[in-house]
C-alpha positions as semicolon CSV with decimal commas, in nm:
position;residue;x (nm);y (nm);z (nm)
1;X;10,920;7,980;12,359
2;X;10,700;7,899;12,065
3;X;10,888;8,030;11,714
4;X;10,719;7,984;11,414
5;X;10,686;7,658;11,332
6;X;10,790;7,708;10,920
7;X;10,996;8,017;11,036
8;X;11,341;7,953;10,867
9;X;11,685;7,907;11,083
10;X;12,032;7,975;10,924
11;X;12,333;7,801;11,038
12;X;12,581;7,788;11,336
13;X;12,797;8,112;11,327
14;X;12,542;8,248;11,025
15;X;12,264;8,277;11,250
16;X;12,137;8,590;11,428
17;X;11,967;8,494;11,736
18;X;11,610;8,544;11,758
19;X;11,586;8,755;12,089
20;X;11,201;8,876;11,984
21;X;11,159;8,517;11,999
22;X;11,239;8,494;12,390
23;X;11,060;8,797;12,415
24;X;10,727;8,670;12,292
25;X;10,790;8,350;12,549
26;X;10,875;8,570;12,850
27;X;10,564;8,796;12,777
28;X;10,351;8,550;12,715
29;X;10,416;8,346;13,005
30;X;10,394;8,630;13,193
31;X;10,028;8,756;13,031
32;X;9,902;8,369;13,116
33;X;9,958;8,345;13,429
34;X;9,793;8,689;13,533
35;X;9,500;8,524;13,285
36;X;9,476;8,213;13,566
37;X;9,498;8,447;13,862
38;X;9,089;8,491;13,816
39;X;9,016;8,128;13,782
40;X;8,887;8,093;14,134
41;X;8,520;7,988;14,119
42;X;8,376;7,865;14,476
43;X;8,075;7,753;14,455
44;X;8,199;7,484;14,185
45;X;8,054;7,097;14,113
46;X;8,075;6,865;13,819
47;X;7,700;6,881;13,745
48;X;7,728;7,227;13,642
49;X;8,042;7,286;13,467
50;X;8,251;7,450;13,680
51;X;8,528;7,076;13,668
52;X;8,579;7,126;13,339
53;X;8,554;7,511;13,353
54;X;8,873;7,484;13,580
55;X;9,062;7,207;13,395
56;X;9,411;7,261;13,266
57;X;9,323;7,130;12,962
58;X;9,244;7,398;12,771
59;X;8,958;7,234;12,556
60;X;8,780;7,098;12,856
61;X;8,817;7,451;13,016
62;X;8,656;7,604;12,743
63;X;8,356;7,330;12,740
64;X;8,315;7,335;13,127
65;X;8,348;7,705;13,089
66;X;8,096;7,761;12,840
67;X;7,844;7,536;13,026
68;X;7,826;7,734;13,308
69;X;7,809;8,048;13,096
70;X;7,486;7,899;12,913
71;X;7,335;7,912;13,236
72;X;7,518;8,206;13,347
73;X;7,236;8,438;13,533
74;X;7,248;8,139;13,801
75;X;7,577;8,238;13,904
76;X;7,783;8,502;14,133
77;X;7,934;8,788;14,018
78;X;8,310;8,638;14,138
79;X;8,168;8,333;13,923
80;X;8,055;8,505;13,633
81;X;8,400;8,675;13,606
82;X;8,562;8,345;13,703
83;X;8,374;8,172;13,417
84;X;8,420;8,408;13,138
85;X;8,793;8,470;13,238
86;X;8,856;8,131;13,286
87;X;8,714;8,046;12,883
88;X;8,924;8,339;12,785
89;X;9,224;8,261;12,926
90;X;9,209;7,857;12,769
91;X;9,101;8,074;12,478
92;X;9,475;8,255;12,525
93;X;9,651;7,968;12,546
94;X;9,497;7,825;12,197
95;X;9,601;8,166;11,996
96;X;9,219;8,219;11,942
97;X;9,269;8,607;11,985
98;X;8,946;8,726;11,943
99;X;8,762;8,502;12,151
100;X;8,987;8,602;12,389
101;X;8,937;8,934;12,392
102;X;8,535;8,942;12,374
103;X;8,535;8,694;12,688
104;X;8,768;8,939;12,891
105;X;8,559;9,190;12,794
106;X;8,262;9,043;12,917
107;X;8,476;8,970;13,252
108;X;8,548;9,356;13,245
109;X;8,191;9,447;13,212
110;X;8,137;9,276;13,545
111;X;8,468;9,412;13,756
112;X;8,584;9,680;13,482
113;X;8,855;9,852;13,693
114;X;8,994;9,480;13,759
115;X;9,384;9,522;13,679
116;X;9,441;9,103;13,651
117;X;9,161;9,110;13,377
118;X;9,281;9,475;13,190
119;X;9,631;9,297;13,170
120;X;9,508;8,987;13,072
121;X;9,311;9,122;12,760
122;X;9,638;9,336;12,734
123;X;9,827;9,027;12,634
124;X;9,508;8,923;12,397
125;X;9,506;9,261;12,211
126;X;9,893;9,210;12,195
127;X;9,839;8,843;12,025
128;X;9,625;8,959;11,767
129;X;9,875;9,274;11,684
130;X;9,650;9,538;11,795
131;X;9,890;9,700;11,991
132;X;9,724;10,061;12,036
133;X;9,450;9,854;12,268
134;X;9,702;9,636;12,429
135;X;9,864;9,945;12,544
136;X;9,535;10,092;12,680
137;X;9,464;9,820;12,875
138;X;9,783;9,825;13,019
139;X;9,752;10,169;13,075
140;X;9,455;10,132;13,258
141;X;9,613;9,824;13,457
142;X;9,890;10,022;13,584
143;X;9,662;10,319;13,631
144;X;9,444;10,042;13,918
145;X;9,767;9,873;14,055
146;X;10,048;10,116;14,005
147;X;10,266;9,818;14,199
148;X;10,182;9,526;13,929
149;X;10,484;9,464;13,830
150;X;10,356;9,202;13,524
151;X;10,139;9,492;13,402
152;X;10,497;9,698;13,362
153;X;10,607;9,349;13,184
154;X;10,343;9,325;12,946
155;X;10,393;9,663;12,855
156;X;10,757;9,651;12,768
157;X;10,653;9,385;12,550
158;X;10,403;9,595;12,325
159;X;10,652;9,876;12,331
160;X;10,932;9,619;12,255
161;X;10,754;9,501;11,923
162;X;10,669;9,838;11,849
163;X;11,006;9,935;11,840
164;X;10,993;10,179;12,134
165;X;11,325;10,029;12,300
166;X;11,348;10,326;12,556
167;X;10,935;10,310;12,678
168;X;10,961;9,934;12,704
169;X;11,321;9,995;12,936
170;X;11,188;10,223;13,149
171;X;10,911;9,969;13,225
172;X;11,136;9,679;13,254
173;X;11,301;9,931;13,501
174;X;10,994;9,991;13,676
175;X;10,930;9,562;13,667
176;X;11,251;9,509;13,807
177;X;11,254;9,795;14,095
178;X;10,903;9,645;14,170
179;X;10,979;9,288;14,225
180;X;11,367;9,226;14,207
181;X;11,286;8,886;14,221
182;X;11,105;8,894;13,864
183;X;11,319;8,690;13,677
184;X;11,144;8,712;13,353
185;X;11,164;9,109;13,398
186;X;11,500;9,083;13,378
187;X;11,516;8,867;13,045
188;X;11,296;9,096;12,893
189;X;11,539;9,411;12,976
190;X;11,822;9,229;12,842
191;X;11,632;9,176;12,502
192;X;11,565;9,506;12,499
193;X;11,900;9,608;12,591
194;X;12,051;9,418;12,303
195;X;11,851;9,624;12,070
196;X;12,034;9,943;12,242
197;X;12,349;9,789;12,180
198;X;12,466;9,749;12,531
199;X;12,615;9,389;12,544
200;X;12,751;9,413;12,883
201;X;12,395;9,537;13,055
202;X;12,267;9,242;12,818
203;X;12,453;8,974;12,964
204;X;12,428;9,093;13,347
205;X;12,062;9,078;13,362
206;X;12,073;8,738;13,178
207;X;12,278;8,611;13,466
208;X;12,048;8,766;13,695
209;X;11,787;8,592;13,537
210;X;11,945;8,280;13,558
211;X;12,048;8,331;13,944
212;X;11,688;8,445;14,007
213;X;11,565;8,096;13,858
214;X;11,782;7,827;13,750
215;X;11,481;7,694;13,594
216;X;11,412;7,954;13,403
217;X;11,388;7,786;13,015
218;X;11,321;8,137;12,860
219;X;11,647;8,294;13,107
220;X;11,879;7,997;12,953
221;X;11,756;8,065;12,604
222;X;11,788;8,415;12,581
223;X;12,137;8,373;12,728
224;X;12,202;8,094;12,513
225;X;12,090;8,299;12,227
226;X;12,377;8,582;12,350
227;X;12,625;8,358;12,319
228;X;12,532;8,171;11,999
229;X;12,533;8,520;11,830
230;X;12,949;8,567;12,053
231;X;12,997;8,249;11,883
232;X;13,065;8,117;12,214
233;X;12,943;7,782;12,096
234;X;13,057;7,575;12,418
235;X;12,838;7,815;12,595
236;X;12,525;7,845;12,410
237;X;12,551;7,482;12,390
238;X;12,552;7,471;12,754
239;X;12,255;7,723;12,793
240;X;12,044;7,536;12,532
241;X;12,101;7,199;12,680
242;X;11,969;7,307;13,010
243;X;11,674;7,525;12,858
244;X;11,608;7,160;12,613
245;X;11,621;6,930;12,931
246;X;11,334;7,188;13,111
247;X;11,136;7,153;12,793
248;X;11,188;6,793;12,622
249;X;10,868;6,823;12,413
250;X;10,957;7,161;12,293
251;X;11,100;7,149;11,918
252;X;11,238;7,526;11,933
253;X;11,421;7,410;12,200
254;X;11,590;7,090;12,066
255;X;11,675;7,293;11,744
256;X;11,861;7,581;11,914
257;X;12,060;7,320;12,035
258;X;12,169;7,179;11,722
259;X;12,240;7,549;11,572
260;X;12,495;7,539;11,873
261;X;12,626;7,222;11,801
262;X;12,685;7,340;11,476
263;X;12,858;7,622;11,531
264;X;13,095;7,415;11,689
265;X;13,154;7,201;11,379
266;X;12,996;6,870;11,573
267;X;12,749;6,780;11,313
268;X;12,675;6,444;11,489
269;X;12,525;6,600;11,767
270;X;12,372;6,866;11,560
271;X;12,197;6,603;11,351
272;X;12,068;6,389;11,680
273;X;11,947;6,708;11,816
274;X;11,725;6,807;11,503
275;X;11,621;6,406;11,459
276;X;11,466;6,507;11,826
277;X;11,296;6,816;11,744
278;X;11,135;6,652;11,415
279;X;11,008;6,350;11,594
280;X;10,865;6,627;11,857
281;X;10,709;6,827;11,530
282;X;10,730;6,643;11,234
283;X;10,546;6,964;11,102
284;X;10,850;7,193;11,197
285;X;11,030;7,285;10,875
286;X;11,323;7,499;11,036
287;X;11,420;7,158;11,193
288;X;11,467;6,984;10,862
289;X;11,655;7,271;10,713
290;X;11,925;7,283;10,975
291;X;11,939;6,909;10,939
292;X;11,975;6,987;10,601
293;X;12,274;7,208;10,666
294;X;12,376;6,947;10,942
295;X;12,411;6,688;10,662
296;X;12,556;6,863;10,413
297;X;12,835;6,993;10,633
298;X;12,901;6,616;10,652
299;X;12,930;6,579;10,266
300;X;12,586;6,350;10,245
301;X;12,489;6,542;9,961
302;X;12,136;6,294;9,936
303;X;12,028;6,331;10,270
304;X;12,093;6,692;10,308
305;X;11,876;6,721;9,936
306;X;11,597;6,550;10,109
307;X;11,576;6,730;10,415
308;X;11,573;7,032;10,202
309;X;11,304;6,885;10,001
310;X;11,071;6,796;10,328
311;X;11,143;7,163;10,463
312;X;11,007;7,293;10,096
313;X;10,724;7,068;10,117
314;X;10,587;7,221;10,433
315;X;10,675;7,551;10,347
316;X;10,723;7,604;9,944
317;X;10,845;8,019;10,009
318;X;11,143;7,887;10,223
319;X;11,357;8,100;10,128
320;X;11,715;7,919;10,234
321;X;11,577;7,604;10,205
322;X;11,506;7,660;9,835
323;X;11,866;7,822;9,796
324;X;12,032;7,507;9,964
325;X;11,838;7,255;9,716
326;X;11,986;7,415;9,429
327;X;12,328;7,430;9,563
328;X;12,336;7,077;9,688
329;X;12,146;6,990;9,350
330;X;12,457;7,154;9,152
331;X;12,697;7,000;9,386
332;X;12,508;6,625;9,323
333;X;12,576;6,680;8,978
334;X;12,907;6,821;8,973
335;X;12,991;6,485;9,185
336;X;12,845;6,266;8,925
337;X;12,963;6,416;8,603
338;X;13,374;6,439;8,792
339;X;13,286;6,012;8,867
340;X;13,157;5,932;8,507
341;X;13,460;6,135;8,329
342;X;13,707;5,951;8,617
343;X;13,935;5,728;8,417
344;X;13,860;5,384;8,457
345;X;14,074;5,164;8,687
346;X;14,276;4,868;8,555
């Protein structure tokens, strides 16, 4: 799940979990891998482009790609697709929305009833916010493979951030009757059934989820995220561990762990589990704000002033982070002037 990376984080048992967070990973994941489905090019060699056109790297996908495309009235039509899906898709996975969208399009132009490409610039249009084309394509994915049960996915999730709880349900619904084996369909109807308010539906599709695939990182968080906001701290810590060991390098991860930890009062680990996040992002501000908080639940009134100083200096309209200075500013100097009107000892 990849949160804002200045997005601000409050506290333990002040925080409100950020479910359209786990949405976002769930339907993105989701949208990418119908984006790879295409990459499938046969008649492929070095010399040509089509190595690097099928890398996983995504800059070396976009190079190879764009090779072959140079030269692209040499090719097939299932490699002309291939190649212009295959740039879009590394395209996707780089947030570069638009370029995304015009190389899907040009896959379209070739196959334009194709329900794996109509999705897949779905999930492009989505990125970029247009949402009234996202949900055309969709539309018109369903309308070619009524039984796609990503395309009823990726829907839910542009009705979901519209704010159309009940549309993106009844697609979930559809997901799920689909392919009960979908775990991520289930995460994204419990997100959506927090919003309704039902807790208990909530948490039995997260365990679903969970049961469906232990290995789920985005089923652990999202269930991890329902307990944090219980205040069930031993059991979002649990949830979050397991989601951080599936994704070490991930930084969101590692710092929904510490909010845990802090929630519990065990600023230690708290601390030791934002240090990780920060040496994964040293970029991340969020992380050095809830250190910040870490520290200052500790009393170490200088550290936590720093770490709100490095969270301001990456992101100057932190809101909490400026808040926090000042109060651990006052607090600094309530500390000193109490020591230098202390009596002195005989």
């Amino acid at each position: 799940m990849k949160a804002s990376k200045n997005g601000s984080s409050s506290i333990g048992g002040r925080r409100r979990s950020n479910f359209a967070g786990v949405a976002r990973l769930c339907f993105g994941r989701a949208a990418y891998a119908v984006a790879l489905a295409v990459a499938l090019a046969t008649s492929a060699n070095a010399k040509d482009g089509w190595a690097g056109c099928r890398s996983v790297d995504a800059d070396s996908r976009i190079s190879g790609c764009t090779q072959v495309i140079d030269n692209i009235s040499k090719q097939s039509k299932h490699n002309k697709i291939a190649a212009y899906a295959n740039r879009a898709g590394a395209y996707q996975t780089k947030g570069d929305w638009d370029h995304a969208v015009a190389d899907f399009g040009k896959a379209l132009e070739l196959d334009p009833k194709s329900a794996v490409i109509l999705s897949s610039r779905g999930a492009a249009y989505r990125g970029k916010g247009d949402f009234d084309h996202a949900l055309a394509d969709y539309d018109a994915a369903i309308a070619a493979q009524p039984k796609d049960s990503a395309a009823h996915v990726g829907r839910g999730g542009v009705y979901y951030v519209k704010g159309d709880y009940d549309r993106a349900l009844a697609d979930y619904d559809a997901a799920v009757k689909l392919a009960p084996k979908n775990a991520a369909a289930y995460v994204s109807r419990a997100i959506a059934w927090r919003q309704k308010g039902d807790a208990a539906k909530e948490l039995a599709d997260l365990d679903e989820a969970v049961k469906l695939d232990s290995h789920s990182a985005a089923a652990l968080t999202a269930r991890g995220a329902y307990y944090q906001s219980l205040k069930d701290y031993d059991r979002a810590v649990a949830d979050f561990g397991a989601a951080a060991k599936l994704e070490p390098k991930s930084a969101q991860a590692q710092s929904n762990l510490g909010l845990a930890y802090h929630g519990k009062g065990d600023f230690d680990h708290a601390i030791a589990s934002f240090d990780a996040a920060i040496k994964i992002d040293s970029a991340y501000a969020s992380a050095y704000l809830n250190r910040a908080n870490a520290w200052r639940g500790k009393h170490e009134l200088e550290r936590a002033k720093r770490d709100y100083e490095a969270a301001l200096k990456l992101k100057p309209d932190l809101a909490s982070a400026k808040k926090g200075l000042e109060e651990v500013d006052k607090l600094i100097a309530q500390k000193s002037a109490a020591s230098s009107s202390a009596p002195a000892q005989k």
